[in-house]
VOKE-855641 format. One line per field, with one value per residue (C-alpha): residue in one letter; x, y, z; residue number from 1; chain. Coordinates in nm, 4 decimals, m for minus. Example, Ala and Ser with C-alpha at 12.3 -4.5 7.8 and 13.67 -1.06 7.14 Angstrom:
<rs>
res: A:S
x: 1.2300:1.3670
y: m0.4500:m0.1060
z: 0.7800:0.7140
n: 1:2
chain: A:A
</rs>
This chain:
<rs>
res: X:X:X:X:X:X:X:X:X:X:X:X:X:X:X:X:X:X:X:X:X:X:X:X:X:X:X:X:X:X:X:X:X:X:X:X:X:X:X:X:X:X:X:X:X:X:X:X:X:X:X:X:X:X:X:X:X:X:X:X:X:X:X:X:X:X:X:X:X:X
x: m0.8548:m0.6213:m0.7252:m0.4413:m0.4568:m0.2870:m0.1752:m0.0440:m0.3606:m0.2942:0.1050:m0.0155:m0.1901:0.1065:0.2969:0.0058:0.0987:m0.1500:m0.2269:m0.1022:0.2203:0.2580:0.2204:0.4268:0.6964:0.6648:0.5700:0.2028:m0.1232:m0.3185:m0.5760:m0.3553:m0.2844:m0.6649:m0.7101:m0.4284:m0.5988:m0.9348:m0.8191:m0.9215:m0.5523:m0.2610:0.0734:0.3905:0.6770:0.8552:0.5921:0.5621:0.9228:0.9328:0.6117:0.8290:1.1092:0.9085:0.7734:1.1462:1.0003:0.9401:0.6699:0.5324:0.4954:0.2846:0.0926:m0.0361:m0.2573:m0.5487:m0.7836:m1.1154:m1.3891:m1.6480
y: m0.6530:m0.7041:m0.5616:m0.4283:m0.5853:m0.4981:m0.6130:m0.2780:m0.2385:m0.5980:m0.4722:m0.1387:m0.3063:m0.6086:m0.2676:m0.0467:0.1831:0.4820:0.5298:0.9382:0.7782:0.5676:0.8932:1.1015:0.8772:0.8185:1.1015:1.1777:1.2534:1.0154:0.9879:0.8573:0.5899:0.5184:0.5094:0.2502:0.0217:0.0660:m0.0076:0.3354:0.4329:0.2694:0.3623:0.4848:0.2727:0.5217:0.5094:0.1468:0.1337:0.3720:0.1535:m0.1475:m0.0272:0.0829:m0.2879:m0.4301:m0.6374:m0.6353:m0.4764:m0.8067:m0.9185:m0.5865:m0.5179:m0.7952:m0.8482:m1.0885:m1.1566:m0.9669:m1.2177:m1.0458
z: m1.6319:m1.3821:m0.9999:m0.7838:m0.3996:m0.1476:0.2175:0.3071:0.6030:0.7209:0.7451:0.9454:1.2225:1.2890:1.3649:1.5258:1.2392:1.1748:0.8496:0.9050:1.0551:0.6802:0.5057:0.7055:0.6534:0.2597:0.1867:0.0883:0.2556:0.4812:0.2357:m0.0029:0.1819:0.3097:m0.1378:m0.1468:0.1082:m0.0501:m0.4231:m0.5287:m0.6112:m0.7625:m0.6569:m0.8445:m0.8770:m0.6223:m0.3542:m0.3461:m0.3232:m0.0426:0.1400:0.0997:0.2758:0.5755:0.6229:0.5336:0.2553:m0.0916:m0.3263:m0.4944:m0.1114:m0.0580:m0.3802:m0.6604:m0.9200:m0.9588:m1.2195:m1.2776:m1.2804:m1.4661
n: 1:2:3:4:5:6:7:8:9:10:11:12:13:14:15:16:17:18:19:20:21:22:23:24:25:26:27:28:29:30:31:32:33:34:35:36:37:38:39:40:41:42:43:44:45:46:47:48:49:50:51:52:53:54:55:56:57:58:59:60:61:62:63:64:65:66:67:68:69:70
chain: A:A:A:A:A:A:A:A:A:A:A:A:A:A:A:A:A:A:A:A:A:A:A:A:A:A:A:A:A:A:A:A:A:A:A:A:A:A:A:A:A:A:A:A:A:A:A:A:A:A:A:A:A:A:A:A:A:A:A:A:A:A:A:A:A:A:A:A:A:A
</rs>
């Protein structure tokens, strides 16, 4: 099964984001956004949309897939 990654803490820290400033702006809680990092959550469409806009890029240069190896 494929496993969600995600750049979105590498993206943070090029900008000396908070992780509280990232929610504030998209609109959800700072934990949500500590899950996303972590691979505990998956995001809707919407919120990665809204994530991709606050980096000026593009989801599938945020989020991808890769292969489970087990």
């Amino acid at each position: 099964m494929p496993i969600l990654k995600t750049r979105l803490h590498e993206l943070r820290k090029e900008r000396n984001m908070q992780q509280a400033e990232l929610a504030k702006l998209v609109g959800v809680r700072r934990e949500t956004i500590g899950n996303l990092e972590n691979g505990r959550y998956n995001p809707s469409l919407k919120l990665a949309m809204d994530i991709a806009k606050v980096f000026d890029t593009t989801v599938e240069d945020i989020f991808t897939f890769e292969d489970d190896d087990e």
